[in-house]
Residue frames as qw, qx, qy, qz and C-alpha x, y, z in Angstrom:
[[0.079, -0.178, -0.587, 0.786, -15.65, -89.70, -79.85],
 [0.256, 0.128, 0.072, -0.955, -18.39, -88.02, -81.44],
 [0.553, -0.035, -0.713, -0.430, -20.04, -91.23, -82.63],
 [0.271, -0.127, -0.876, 0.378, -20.05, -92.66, -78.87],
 [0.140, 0.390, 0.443, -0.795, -21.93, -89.61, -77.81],
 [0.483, -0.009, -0.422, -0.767, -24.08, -89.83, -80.84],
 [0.541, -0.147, -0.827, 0.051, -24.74, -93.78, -79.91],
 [0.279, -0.202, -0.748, 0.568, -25.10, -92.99, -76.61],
 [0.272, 0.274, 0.254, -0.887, -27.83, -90.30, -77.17],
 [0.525, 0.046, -0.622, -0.578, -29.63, -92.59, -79.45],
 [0.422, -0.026, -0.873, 0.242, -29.67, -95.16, -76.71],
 [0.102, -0.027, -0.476, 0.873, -30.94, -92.74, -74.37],
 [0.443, 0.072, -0.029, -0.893, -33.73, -91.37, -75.83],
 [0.576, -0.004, -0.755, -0.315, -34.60, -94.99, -77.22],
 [0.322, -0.031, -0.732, 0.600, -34.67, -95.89, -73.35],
 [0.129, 0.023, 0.119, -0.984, -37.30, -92.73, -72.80],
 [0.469, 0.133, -0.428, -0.761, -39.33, -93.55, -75.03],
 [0.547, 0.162, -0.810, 0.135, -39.63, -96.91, -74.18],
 [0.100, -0.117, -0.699, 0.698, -40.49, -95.92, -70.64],
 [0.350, 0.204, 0.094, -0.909, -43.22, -93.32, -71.71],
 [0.508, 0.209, -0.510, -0.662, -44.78, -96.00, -73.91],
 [0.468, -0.114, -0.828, 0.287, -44.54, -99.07, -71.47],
 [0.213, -0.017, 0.551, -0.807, -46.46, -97.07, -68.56],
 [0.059, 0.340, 0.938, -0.034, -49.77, -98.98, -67.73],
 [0.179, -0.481, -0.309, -0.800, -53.26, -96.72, -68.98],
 [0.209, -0.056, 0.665, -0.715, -55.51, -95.28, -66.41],
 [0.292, -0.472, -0.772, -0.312, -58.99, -97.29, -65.74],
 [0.131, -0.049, 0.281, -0.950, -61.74, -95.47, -64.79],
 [0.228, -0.302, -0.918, -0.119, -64.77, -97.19, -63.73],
 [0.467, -0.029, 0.412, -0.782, -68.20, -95.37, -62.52],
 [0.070, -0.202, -0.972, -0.100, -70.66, -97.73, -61.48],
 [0.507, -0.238, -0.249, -0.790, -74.63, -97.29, -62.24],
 [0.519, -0.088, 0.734, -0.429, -77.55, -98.89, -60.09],
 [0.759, 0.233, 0.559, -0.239, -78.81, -100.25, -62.97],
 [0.554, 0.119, 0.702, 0.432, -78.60, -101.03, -66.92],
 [0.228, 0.953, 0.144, 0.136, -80.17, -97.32, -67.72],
 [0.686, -0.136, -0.167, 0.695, -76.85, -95.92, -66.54],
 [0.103, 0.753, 0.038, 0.649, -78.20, -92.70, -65.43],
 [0.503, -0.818, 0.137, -0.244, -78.06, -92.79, -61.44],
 [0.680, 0.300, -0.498, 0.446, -74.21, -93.35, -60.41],
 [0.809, -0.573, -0.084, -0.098, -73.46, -95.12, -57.15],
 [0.745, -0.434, 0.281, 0.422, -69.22, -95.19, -57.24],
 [0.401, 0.898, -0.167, -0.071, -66.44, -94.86, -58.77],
 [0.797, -0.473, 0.266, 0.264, -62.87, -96.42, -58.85],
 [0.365, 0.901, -0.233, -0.016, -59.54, -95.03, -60.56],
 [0.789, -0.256, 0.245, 0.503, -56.04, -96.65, -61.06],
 [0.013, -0.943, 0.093, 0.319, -53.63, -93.85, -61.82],
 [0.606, 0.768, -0.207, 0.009, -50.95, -93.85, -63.74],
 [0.128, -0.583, 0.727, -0.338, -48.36, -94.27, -61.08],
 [0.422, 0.011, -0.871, 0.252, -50.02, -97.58, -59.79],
 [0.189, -0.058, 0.622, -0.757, -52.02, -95.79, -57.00],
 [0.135, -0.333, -0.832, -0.423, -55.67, -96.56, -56.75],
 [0.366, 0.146, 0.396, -0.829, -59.09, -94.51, -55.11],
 [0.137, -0.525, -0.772, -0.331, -62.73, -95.29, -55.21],
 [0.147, 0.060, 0.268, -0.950, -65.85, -93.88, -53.97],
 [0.803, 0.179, 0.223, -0.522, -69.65, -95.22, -52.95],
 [0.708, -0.139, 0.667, -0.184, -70.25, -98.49, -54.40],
 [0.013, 0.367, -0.751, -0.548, -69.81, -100.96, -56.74],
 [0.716, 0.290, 0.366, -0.519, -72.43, -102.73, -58.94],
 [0.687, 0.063, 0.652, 0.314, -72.37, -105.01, -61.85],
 [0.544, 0.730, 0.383, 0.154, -72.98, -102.22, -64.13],
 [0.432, -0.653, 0.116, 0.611, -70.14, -99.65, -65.21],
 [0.454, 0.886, -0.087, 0.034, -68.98, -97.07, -67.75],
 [0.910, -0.154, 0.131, 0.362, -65.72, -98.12, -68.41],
 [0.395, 0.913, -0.099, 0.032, -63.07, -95.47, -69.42],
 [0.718, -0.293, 0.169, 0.608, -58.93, -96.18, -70.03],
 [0.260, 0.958, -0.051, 0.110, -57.01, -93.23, -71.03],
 [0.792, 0.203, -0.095, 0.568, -53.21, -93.56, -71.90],
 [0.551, -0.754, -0.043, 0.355, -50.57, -92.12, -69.77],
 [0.628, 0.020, 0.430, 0.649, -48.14, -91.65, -72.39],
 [0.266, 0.524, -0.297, -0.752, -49.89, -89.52, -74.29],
 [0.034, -0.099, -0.887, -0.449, -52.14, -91.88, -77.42],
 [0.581, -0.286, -0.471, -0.599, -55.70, -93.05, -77.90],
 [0.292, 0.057, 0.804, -0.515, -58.22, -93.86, -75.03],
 [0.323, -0.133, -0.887, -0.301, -61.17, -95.64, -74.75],
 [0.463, 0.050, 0.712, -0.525, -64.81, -96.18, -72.90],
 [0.376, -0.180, -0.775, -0.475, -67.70, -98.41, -73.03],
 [0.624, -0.389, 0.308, -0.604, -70.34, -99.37, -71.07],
 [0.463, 0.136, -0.876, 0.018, -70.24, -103.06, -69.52],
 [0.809, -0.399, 0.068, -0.427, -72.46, -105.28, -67.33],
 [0.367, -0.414, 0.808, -0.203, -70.78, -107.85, -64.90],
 [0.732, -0.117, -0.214, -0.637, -72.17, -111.37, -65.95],
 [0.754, -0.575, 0.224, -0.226, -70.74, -113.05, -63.30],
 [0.904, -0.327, 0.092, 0.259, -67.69, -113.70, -64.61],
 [0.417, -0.021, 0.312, 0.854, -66.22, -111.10, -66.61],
 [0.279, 0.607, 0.406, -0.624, -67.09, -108.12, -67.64],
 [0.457, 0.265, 0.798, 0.291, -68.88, -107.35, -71.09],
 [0.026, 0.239, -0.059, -0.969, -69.48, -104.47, -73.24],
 [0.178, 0.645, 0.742, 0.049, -72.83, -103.59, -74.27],
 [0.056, 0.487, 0.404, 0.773, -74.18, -100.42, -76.10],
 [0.172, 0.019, 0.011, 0.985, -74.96, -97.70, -74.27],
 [0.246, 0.590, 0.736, 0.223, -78.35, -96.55, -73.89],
 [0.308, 0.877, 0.251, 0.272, -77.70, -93.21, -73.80],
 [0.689, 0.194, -0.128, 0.686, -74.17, -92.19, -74.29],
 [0.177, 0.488, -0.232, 0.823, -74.58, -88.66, -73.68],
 [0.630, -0.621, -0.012, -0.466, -76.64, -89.32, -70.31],
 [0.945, -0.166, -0.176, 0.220, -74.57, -91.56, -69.34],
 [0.508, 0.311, -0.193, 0.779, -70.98, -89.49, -69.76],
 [0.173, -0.535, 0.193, -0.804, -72.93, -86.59, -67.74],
 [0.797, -0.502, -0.095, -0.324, -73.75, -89.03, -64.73],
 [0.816, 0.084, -0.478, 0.314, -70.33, -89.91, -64.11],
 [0.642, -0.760, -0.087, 0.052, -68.87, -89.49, -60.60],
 [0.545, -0.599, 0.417, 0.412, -65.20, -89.42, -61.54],
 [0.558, 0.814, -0.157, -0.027, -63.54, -88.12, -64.90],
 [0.873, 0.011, 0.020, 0.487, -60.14, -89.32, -65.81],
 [0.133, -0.903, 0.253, 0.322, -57.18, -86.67, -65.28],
 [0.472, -0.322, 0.563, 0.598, -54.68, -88.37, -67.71]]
């Protein structure tokens, strides 16, 4: 008996875990008018849940930011559209850039 309910909390948690790690990261996108990325025009957010918001406009240029729901490691970059995908490029100034954004991730 006490093995079933060992198993059967092992199973459980394994199950949890499993959930918490399998949820999809939020993307956060603010978009710049140009390739200085200092004057942000938008913004768009997929949440953790699946939902999605934006705000003002999009442009081919964006500060890209994903930030795990679970709990782990996020990520940003800047990226430029070139007309078929987007592409990371370097910043020209990271810390002007982070203080021009229009929308901060909450996870």
């Amino acid at each position: 008996m006490r093995s079933r309910i060992g198993i059967t909390l092992s199973l459980l948690l394994l199950l949890v875990a499993a959930r918490i790690y399998s949820l999809p990261p939020e993307l956060t996108d603010n978009y710049y008018s140009d390739n200085s990325y200092t004057n942000a025009v938008g913004w768009t957010d997929r949440m953790c849940d699946g939902s999605f918001a934006s705000g003002g406009s999009t442009s081919n240029w964006r500060f890209h930011e994903i930030t795990a729901c679970g709990g782990g490691s996020s990520g940003a970059s800047c990226q430029e559209w070139d007309g078929t995908r987007w592409i990371s490029v370097e910043c020209p100034n990271n810390e002007v850039t982070i203080q021009g954004r229009l929308r901060i991730p909450v996870g």
